[in-house]
N, C-alpha and C positions, 0 to 999 in steps of 0.2 A: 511613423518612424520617429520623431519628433520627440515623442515624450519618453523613448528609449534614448536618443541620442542625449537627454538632459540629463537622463539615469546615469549612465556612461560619466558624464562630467563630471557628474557630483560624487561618483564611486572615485573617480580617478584624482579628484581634489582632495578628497578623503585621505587617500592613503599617504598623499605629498605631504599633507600636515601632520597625518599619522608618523609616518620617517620623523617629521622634524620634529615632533612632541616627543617620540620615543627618544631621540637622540639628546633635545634639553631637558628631560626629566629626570635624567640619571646622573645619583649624587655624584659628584665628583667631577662628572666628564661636561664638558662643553664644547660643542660643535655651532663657529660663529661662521655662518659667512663672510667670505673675503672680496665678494665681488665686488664691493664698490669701492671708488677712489683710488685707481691709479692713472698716474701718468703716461703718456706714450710719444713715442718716436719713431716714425715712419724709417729705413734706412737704417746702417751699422753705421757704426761710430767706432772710424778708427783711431787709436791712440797713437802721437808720436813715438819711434823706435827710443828703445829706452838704451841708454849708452852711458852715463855715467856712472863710477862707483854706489855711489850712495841710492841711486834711484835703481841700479842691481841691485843692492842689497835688499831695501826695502819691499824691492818687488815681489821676492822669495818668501815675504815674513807674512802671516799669517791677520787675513782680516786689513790686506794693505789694498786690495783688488784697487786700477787705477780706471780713469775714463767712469762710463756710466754704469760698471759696475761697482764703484764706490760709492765710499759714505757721503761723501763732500761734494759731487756732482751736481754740477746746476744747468736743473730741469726746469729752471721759471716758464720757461716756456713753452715746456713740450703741453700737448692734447689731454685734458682729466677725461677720461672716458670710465664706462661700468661693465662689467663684464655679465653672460658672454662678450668676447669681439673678435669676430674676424676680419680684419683689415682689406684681403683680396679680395671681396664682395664690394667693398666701397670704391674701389678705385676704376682706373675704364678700358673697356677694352682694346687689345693690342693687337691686331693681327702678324704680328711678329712673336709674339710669345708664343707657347707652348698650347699646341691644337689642346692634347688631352686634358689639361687644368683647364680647358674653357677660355684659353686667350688671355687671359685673367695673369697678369704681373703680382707676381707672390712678395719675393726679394728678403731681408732680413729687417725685422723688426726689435724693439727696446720696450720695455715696462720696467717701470719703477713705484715702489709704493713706500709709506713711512706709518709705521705703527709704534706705538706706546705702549706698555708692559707694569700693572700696577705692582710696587713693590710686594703687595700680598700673594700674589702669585709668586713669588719665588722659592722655589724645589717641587714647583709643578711640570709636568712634562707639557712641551711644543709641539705640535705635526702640523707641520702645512702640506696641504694636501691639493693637487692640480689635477682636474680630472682628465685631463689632456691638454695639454699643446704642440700646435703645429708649427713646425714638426719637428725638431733637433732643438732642446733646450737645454738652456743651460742657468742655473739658479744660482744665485750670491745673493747671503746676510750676512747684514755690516761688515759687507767688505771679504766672503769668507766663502768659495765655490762650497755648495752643498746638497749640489744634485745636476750632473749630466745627465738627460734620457733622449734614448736613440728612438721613439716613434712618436709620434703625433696622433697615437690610438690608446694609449696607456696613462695610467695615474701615476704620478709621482707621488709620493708618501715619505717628507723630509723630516725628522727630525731635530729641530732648530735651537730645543732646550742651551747647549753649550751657548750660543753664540748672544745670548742675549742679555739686552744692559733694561733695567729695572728704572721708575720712576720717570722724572721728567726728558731722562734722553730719547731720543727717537731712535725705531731700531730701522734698517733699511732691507727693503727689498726690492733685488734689481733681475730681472730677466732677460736673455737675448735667445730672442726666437729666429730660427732658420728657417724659414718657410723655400728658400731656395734647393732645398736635401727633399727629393719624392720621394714618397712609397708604394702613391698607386700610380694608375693612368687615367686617373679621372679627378673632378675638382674636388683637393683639400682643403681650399680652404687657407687663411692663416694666421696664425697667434693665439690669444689662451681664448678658444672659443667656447669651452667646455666652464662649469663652476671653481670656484676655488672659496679654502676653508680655512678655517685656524682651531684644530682640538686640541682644547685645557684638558689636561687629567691627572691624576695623580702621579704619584712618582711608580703606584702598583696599580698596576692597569691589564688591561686585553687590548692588542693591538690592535692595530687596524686588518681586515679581513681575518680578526684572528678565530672565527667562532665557524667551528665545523658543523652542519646539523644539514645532513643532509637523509631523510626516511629510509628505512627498505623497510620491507614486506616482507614477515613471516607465515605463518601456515596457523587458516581458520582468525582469520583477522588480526593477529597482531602483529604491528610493529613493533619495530624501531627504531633508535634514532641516536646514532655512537656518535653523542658530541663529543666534542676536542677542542680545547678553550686554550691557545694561547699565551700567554701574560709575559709581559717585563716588569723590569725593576730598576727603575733607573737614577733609584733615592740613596742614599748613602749609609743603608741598614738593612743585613738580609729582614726580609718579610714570613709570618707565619700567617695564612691566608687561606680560607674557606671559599669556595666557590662553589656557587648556586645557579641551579640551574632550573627554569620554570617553563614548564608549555602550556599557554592557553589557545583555547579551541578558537571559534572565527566568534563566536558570542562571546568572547573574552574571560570563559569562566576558565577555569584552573583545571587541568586535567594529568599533570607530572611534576613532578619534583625532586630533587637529590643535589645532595652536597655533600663533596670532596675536599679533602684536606690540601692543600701545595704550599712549597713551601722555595721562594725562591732569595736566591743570592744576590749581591751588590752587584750591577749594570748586566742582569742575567734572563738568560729568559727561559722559560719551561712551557711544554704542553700538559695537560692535566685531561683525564679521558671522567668523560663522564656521561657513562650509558644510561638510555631510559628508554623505556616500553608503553606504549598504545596500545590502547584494544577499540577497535570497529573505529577507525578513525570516519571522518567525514573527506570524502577523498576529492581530490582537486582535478577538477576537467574544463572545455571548453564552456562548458553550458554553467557551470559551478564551478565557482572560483575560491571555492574554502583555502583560508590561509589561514597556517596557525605562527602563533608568534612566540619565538622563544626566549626570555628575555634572562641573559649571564650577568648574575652581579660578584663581585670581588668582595668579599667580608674583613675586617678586621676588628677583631673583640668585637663583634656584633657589628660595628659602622661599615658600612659601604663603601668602599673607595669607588669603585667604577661600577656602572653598570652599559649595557649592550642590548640593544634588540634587533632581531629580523624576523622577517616572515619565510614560510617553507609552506611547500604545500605535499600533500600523499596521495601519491600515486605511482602506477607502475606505469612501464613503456617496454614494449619488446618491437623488434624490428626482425619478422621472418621470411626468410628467403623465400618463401612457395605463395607469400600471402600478403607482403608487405608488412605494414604498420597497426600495432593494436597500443591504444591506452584506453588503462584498464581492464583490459580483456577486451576490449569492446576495437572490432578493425575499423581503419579510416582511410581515406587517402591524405597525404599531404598536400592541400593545396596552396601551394605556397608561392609568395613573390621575394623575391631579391631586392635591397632597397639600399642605396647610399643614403647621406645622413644630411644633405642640402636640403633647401625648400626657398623659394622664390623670398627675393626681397633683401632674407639675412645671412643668407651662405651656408654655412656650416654651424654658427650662432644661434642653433635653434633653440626658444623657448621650452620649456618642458611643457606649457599647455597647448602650442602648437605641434607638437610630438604626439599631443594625446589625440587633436583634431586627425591628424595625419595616422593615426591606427584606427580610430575610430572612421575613417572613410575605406580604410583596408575589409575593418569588418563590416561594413554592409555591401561591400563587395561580396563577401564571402571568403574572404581568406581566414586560415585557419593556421598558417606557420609562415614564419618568415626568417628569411634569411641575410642577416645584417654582414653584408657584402662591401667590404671584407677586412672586420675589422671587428672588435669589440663596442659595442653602442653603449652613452652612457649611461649610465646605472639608472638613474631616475627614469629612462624606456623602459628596464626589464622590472622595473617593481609596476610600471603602468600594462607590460606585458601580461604581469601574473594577476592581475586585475582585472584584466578586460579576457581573459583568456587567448593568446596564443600560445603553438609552438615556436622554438626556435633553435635553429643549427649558429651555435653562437661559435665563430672565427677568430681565426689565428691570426693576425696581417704577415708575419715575417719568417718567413720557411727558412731555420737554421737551428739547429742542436749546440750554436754554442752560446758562452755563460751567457751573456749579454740579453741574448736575444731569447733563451731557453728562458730569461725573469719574465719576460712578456707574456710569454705564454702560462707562466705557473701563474703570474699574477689572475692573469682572465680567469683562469681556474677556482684560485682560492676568492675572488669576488664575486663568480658567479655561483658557485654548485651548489648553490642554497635555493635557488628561483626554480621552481616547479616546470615553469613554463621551456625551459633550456632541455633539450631533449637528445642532442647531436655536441659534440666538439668536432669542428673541422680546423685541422693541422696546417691548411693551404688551400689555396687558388692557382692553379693551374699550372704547375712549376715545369721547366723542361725536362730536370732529371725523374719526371715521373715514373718512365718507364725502366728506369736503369737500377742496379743494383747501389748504386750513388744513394736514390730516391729511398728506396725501400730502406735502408740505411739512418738515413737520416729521420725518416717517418720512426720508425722502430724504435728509436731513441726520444723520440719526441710522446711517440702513444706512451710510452711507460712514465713520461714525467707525467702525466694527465693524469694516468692511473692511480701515479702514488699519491695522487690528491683527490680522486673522485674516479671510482671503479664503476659507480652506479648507472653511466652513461653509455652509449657506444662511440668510438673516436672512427672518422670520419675524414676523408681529402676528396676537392674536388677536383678530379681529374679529366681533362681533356681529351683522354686518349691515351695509348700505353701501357690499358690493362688485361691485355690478354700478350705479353709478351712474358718469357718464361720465370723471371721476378721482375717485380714490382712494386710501387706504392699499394698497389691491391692488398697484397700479401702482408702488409703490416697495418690493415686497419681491422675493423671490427662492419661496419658499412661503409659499400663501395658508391663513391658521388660520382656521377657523371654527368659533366656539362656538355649538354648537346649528342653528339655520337649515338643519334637515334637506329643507326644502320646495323648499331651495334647491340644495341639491347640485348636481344634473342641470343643472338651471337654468345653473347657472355652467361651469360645464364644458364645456356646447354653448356658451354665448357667448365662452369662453377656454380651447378643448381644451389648447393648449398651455402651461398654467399648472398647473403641480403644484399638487396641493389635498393639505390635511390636515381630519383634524377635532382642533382645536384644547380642544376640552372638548365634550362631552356627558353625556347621559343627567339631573343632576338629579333622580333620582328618591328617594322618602321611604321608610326603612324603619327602625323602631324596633326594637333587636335581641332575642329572644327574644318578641316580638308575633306575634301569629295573629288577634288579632280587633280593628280599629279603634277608639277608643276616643276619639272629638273633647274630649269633655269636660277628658280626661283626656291629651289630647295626646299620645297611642300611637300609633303607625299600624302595621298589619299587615305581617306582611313577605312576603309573596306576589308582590311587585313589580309591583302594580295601580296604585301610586300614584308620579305625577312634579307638576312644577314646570310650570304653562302653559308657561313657554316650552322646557320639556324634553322630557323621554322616562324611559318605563320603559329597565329596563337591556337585556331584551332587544331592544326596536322601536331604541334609538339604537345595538347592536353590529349589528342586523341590516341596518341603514342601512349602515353602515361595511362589512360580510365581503361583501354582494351587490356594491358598485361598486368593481373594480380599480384604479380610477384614484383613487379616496380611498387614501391612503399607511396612513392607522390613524387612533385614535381615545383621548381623554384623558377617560375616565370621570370626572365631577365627583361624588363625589370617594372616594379611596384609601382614607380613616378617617374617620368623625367628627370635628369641629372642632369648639372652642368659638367662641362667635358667632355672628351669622347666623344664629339658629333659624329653619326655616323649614318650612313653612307654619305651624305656631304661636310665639307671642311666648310671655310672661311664663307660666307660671311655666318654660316651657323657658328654658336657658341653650345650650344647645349644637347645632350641626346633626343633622340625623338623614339626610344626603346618602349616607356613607360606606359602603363595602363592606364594611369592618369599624367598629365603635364605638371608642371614644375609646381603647381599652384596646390593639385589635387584636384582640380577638374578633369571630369570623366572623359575620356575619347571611348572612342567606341569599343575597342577592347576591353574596358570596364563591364560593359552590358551583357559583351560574348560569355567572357568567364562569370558574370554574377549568375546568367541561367544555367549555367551549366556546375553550379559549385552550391547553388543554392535549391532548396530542393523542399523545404518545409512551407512553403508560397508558390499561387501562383504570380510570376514573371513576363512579361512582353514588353518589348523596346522598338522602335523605328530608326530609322537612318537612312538619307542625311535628312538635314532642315527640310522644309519645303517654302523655300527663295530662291526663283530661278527666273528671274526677269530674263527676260530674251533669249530662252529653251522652249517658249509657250511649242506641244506639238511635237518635240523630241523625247526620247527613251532618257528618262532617269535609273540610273540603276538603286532598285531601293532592299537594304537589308533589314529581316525583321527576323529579332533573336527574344526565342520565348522559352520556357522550359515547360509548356504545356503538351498538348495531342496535335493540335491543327489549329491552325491560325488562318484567318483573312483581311484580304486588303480592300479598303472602302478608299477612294476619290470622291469625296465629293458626294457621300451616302451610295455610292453607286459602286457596287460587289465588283472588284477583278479579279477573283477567286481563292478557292484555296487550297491550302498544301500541308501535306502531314511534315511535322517539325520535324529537323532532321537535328539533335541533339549536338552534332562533333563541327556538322559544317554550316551552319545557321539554314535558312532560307531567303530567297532572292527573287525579288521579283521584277520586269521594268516595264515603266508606270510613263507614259506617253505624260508630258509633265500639262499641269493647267492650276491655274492658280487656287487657294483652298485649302479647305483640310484632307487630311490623307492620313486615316484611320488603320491600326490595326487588331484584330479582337482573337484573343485566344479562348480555346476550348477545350472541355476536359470529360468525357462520356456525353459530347455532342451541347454539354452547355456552354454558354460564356463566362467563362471565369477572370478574365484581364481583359483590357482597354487601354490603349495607347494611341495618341492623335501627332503630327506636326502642320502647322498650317502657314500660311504664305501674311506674313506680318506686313505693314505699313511700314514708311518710313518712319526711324527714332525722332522722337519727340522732347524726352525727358531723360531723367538719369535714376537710377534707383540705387540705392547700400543695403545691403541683405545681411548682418549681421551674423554671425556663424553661433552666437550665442547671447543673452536675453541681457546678463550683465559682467564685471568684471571682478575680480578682487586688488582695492589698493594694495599689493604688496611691492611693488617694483617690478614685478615680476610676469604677471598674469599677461598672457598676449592672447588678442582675438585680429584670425585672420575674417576679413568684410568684404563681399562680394561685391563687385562692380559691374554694373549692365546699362544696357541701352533699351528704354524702351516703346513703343509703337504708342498712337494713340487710344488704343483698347488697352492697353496696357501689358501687353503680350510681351517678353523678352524678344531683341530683335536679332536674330545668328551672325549677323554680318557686321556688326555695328564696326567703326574702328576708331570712333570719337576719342581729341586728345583732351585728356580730364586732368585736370588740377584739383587737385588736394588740400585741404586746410582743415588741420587735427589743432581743438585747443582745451582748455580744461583740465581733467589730472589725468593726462598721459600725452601720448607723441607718439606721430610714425616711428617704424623702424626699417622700413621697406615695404616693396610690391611688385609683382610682378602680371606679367600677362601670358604668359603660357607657347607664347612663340621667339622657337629657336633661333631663329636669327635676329632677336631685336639686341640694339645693343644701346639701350636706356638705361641711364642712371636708376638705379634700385634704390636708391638711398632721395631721390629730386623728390621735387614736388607735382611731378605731372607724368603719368602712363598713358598712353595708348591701349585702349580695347581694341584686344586679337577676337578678333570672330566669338564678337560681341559680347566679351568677359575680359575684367582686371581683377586684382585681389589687393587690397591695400590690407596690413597689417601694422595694428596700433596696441601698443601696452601702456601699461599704467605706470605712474609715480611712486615712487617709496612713501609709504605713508598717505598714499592717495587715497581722496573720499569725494573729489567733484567729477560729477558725469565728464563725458570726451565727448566733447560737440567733432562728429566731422563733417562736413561740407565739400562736395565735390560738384564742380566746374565743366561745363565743356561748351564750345562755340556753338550757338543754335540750337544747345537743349537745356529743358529747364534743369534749374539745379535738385542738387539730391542732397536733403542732411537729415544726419539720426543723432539722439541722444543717447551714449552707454551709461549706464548706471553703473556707477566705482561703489564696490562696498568697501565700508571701512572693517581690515582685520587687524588680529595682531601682528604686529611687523617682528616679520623673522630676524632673530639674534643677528647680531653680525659687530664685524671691527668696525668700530670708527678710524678711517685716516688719520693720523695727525697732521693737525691744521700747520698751513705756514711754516711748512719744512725750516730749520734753520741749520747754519753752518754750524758743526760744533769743532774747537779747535783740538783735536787730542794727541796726535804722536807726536811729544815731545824727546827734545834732546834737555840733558839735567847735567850741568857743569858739576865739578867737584868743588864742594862748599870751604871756603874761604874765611879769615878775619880782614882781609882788603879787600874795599870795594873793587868788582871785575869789570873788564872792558863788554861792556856792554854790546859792542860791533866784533869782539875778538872773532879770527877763522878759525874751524875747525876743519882741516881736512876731510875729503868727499869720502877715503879709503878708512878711517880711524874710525870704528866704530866700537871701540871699546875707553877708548877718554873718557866720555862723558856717558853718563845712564840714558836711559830709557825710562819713559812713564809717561799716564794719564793721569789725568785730578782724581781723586785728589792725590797731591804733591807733596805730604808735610815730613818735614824736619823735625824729629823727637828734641827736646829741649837739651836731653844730654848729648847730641850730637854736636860736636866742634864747629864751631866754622859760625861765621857771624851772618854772611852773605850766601845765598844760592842765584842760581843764575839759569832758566829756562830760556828753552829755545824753541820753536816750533814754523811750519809755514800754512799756509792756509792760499785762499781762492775764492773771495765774497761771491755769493751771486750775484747776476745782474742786476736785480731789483735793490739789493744794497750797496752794490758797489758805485753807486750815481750819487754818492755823498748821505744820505737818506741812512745810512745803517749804522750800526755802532759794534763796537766790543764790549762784549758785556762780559765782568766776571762776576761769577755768583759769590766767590768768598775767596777773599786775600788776607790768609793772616802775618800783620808785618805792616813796614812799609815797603813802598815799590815803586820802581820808577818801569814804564812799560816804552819800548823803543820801537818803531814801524819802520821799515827799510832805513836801518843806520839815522832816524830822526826819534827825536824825545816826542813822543805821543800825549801822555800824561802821567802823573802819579799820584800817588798816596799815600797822606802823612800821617796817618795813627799806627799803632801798633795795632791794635784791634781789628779781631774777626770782621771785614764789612764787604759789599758788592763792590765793583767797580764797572762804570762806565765810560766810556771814550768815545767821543765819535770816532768814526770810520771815513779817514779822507778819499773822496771818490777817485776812483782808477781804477782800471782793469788788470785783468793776471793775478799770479802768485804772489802774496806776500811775506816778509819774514818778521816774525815777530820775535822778539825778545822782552822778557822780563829777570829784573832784577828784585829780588825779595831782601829786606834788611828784617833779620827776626829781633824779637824784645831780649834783652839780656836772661837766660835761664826762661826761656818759651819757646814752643812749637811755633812754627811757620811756616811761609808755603801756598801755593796755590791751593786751595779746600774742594771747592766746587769747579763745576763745570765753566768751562769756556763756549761760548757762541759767537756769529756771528747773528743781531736779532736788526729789525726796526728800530727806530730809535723812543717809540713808544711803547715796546713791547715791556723791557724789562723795566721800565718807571711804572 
């Protein structure tokens, strides 16, 4: 399996670079990552009530936002962290908080970030793009709200063009995340855990999800493929603009082409259709993953302004009610698992190449579809989906038909219906007005917005019950999901043969991983698969519900992995589910094994269970299970036959084995030969420590994470089941932990420390690489009594993906000014101006000049500011970049300094140390018959900065 699982990497690395080539090589457009360098703040921050005139007025005026989401907030000390981050992961657990978030204290968090804008880019378009945050956010630049989003499962897509200052000013960006607002019942996690972007483009562009290309099938092999491309115009001259459109096949040669004329208006946008036909395409399946790439460029007089790529793939899906599921003509069952989007260590924060470990442990399971429960996954999953081949029933999180919420769901729409692998839209998770006319109501409204974006699919709700009442959610989908309601099956089906049926989630069942004997007290449960959920099923009675009836399409095991949240059947001191076919980590419990023989079918399979450690049983009945997908299997103790049994495919076999130290063999058979072998045997005490790397090396990008197995092992060197040795950690080199976990639900260990405990003798520590990294990752792990364990990763050095630079060393900059009316007498420098008068004197930012034929000898600015900490300790200065004139500059009603030439020049001042608001005043004397004025920018810098 080994040199398949390397295959896998290197296809799935492929295409991540593939995206990001495709996305930097299109003239015009630039897609920089945004994930590094921002600041952060645990906690809201709340602002004093605002009460007086002036601080009314201003509050109302545009680009004034106060507290931390202003320009002028000082974050000297909040946390630099890199994104992904989920904050709830790091912090500890509460047995007071919220059972289903996993105990886990969420509360409201702050990001702030500072970027730079080269003058040359200016009349190019902005999008900052958030692939999600949890969960209610809310976005401000420079000072300027410019994006509320209600779910912590959607992209935010801002447009920020307007709001932006050119050159050496810094532009701001402030975030406040709500992580206290749920949406599920299980752990989300909190803050911008997902990527974030900055796309450069032209002023005529394709938007973002703007490129429709989604195949259908016509008669005697040809396709097609009704693109629909899109475009704004957000430049200051309608555009006359050719749009091209290209398919190449999976060898990248060129197989379509066509170009349309469009032609769009100032701040306008147009779609443009542009049909194109295949013949005998290479068509995209489990086994073949042909993807072809459509690549939309924008023309003008021949130049490119923008260009667009994605991948699609061709193939059909039909879903028949007497027979189930066929792709491409060819029937399957769905064997599918349900899977939230945590993973031991980083929360919700997941790496995109720990995403790919995490499918890729799915498929040599045997799954074949999954169901991303219940929520839209992020994007870089379904391009590794369509890659490594699955299906997927991609979800809706928020069951409501209005506008708000109706954008979440178009959005999932128009981002996904390009990925081959998306097979199902599901509307919902289990709503109570399912069965009511409410339900059907509101589904009905919802399946049609789906449709007028992608008809090619069938739309889908998973329903708990309430579809045989006389309307219903049934009644306005296209396939009917059913979680659990096994009783019901048949049921439905004689009263609506004609209705494609799935099973939408099943099984529910409880297995703690490396458990054999129940343990209530102690909140273990055995893994024998004796134990479900009242309204569930073991894993075999709910797969064997699903392979007996044809006309069930497949079935969405609840659930893929372990979750945090939701512990269930016990609460406190559990923190995490024990649902999962593998634990939190991706290590197998034995439901892994059940469903591999029974889903995998091109091999032969055999597994044993449990270990064989049972110090002070010598003599008693072990119950031992052995899951094979052969004819007949036997059990060897000790070379010594306890016989054998024709394999019973749905309910395993079982046998009980008077326990004695040894090995305990089991050998499958297939027309009377031996075709498998499977042994456990009775290990020594742990000795040592071993790291098992999950792959050979890394890539420096920042990015790259590899989850490293952690064991305990015997002096023959045998893994030991029991181990629960407490191990310390030490990552050095070019990379860093980012978490680990051990797979049992009740631990309640720092994920983020330096030392785990092995659960039934397995930890997983997960380490990534540096930006720019190229030295191996020495790690080293620890434990009392056994020898140590260390491995060298090998960091290759790549090209380091685009991205924003931060701007260094945020500084104050001073800008809303109050502008007296200009004078031949020198003005009082300290004069009041009333708090309510807000037409006396102007308004303005630098620069401030006075045309030479304007009257008045004297101006008189006014402004207030608020040093940071770090300059406000005497250390800082005022800096102006250009006063033309002389000037005397005044700090709270005191003469500060000034300046006696007339001449354009900088000025500096120190900055007397104090804390609070300050009011500054300047007086400008212009030359007789000359401009004057404040020119350039006001800061507050270092005192070394601007010399």
């Amino acid at each position: 399996m080994k040199p398949l699982m390397l295959n896998w990497r290197r296809l799935c690395a492929a295409v991540l670079l593939l995206a990001c080539a495709c996305a930097q090589a299109a003239p015009g457009r630039e897609r920089l990552s945004l994930d590094r360098g921002w600041l952060f703040h645990l906690g809201d921050i709340v602002e004093p009530p605002i009460k007086g005139h002036g601080e009314s007025y201003g509050n109302a005026k545009a680009g004034n936002a106060g507290g931390a989401a202003g320009n002028e907030f000082d974050d000297s000390d909040w946390r630099h962290l890199d994104l992904p981050h989920d904050w709830a992961v790091e912090g500890p657990f509460d047995p007071n908080a919220n059972v289903s978030q996993g105990y886990r204290p969420r509360g409201i968090g702050w990001y702030r970030r500072y970027l730079q804008v080269d003058p040359k880019d200016r009349g190019r378009h902005f999008e900052l793009q958030f692939d999600a945050i949890a969960t209610h956010a809310t976005v401000w630049v420079n000072g300027n709200v410019v994006n509320r989003n209600w779910s912590g499962y959607n992209a935010s897509y801002i447009d920020i063009t307007p709001y932006l200052r050119y050159g050496g000013e810094t532009n701001t960006i402030a975030i406040r995340a709500d992580a206290e607002a749920m949406e599920g019942w299980w752990y989300e996690g909190a803050g911008m855990y997902r990527h974030a972007w900055l796309v450069k483009r032209n002023p005529v562009h394709v938007v973002t999800d703007g490129v429709h290309a989604t195949p259908r099938a016509g008669k005697n092999g040809q396709w097609t493929i009704p693109v629909e491309v899109t475009l704004d115009n957000s430049g200051k001259q309608a555009a006359a603009v050719t749009v091209e459109v290209t398919v190449f096949d999976p060898a990248g040669k060129q197989v379509a082409r066509r170009s349309v004329a469009a032609r769009l208006g100032v701040l306008a946008s147009s779609t443009v259709q542009v049909p194109l036909s295949i013949a005998n395409p290479a068509l995209w399946s489990l086994e073949k993953t042909n993807l072809y790439r459509i690549a939309t460029r924008v023309l003008q007089d021949g130049e490119a302004l923008d260009e667009v790529s994605l991948h699609t793939g061709f193939r059909t899906i039909r879903f028949d009610a007497a027979q189930g599921f066929f792709l491409n003509g060819v029937h399957m069952k769905l064997q599918g698992v349900c899977i939230h989007q945590d993973h031991a260590g980083v929360g919700v924060a997941v790496p995109d190449s720990v995403w790919e470990y995490r499918l890729r442990r799915l498929k040599e399971l045997g799954v074949n579809a999954i169901r991303f429960s219940h929520n839209a996954p992020a994007p870089e999953v379904l391009d590794l989906i369509d890659r490594m081949g699955f299906l997927v029933m991609d979800e809706n999180r928020n069951f409501n038909p209005s506008p708000d919420y109706m954008k979440q769901l178009e959005w999932m729409v128009k981002r996904d219906r390009h990925h081959p692998g998306v097979i199902l839209w599901s509307v919902f998770n289990e709503e109570p007005v399912q069965a009511t006319e409410v339900g059907y109501e509101m589904v009905r409204r919802m399946s049609a917005a789906v449709k007028a974006l992608d008809d090619t699919r069938p739309v889908t709700a998973a329903m708990n019950g309430g579809f045989l009442t006389e309307l219903n959610v049934s009644h306005a989908v296209d396939v009917v999901g059913a979680n659990y309601q096994v009783p019901d099956y048949d049921r439905y089906h004689k009263a609506h043969p004609d209705k494609p049926f799935t099973s939408s989630e099943d099984t529910s069942a409880f297995m703690t991983r490396g458990e054999f004997k129940t343990v209530r007290e102690k909140n273990l449960i055995a893994s024998y698969d004796d134990d479900a959920a009242e309204w569930g099923n073991t894993h075999r009675d709910a797969w064997e519900a699903i392979a007996t009836r044809p006309y069930v399409a497949g079935g969405f095991v609840w659930t893929g992995f372990d979750y945090r949240g939701e512990p269930t059947p016990n609460e406190w001191p559990s923190v995490s589910s024990v649902f999962g076919i593998m634990d939190l980590n991706g290590f197998p419990k034995n439901a892994y094994y059940i469903h591999q023989v029974q889903w995998i079918k091109d091999r032969p399979l055999i597994h044993i269970a449990p270990h064989w450690n049972w110090s002070g049983s010598e003599g008693k009945d072990i119950r031992v299970m052995v899951m094979a997908n052969v004819e007949r299997v036997e059990l060897l103790l000790n070379g010594r036959s306890l016989g054998e049994q024709k394999v019973d495919p749905y309910r395993m076999n079982f046998f009980n084995v008077a326990y004695a130290p040894g090995k305990l063999e089991a050998i499958g058979y297939r027309g009377g030969k031996e075709v498998a072998r499977t042994s456990v045997e009775t290990t020594g005490a742990a000795v040592a420590l071993e790291l098992v790397p999950d792959r050979a090396q890394l890539a420096g990008d920042g990015r790259d994470a590899m989850p490293i197995t952690v064991r305990a092992l015997d002096a023959q060197g045998r893994a030991v089941p029991l181990a629960d040795a407490q191990v310390t950690f030490a990552v050095k080199g070019g990379g860093r932990s980012i978490g680990h976990g051990n797979g049992d639900p009740n631990s309640h260990e720092d994920e983020k420390g330096a030392t785990r405990r092995l659960f039934n003798g397995l930890a997983q520590l997960i380490v990534q690489t540096d930006y720019a990294g190229k030295d191996a990752i020495d790690v080293v792990a620890t434990a009392p009594g056994l020898a140590p364990a260390h491995i060298s990763i090998p960091v290759k050095a790549v090209p380091e993906q685009p991205y924003v630079a931060a701007a260094e060393a945020p500084l104050t900059f001073v800008r809303s000014w109050r502008i007296a009316p200009d004078g031949d007498q020198r003005p009082d420098p300290n004069q009041q101006l009333a708090g309510f008068d807000m037409n006396t004197w102007g308004w303005g930012s630098p620069p401030m000049i006075a045309g030479a034929e304007k009257p008045g000898r004297y101006h008189l600015y006014r402004a207030s500011f608020t040093a940071r900490k770090n300059l406000a300790d005497g250390s800082g200065q005022i800096h102006f970049a250009g006063i033309r004139g002389k000037a005397e500059v005044w700090l709270n009603g005191k003469l500060l300094g000034q300046k006696d030439s007339y001449a354009l020049a900088a000025l500096d001042l120190p900055l007397p140390a104090g804390p609070g608001k300050r009011d500054i005043n300047v007086i400008v004397e212009a030359e007789p018959g000359q401009a004057s004025g404040i020119e350039g920018a006001v800061s507050i810098t270092p005192r070394l900065l601007a010399k």
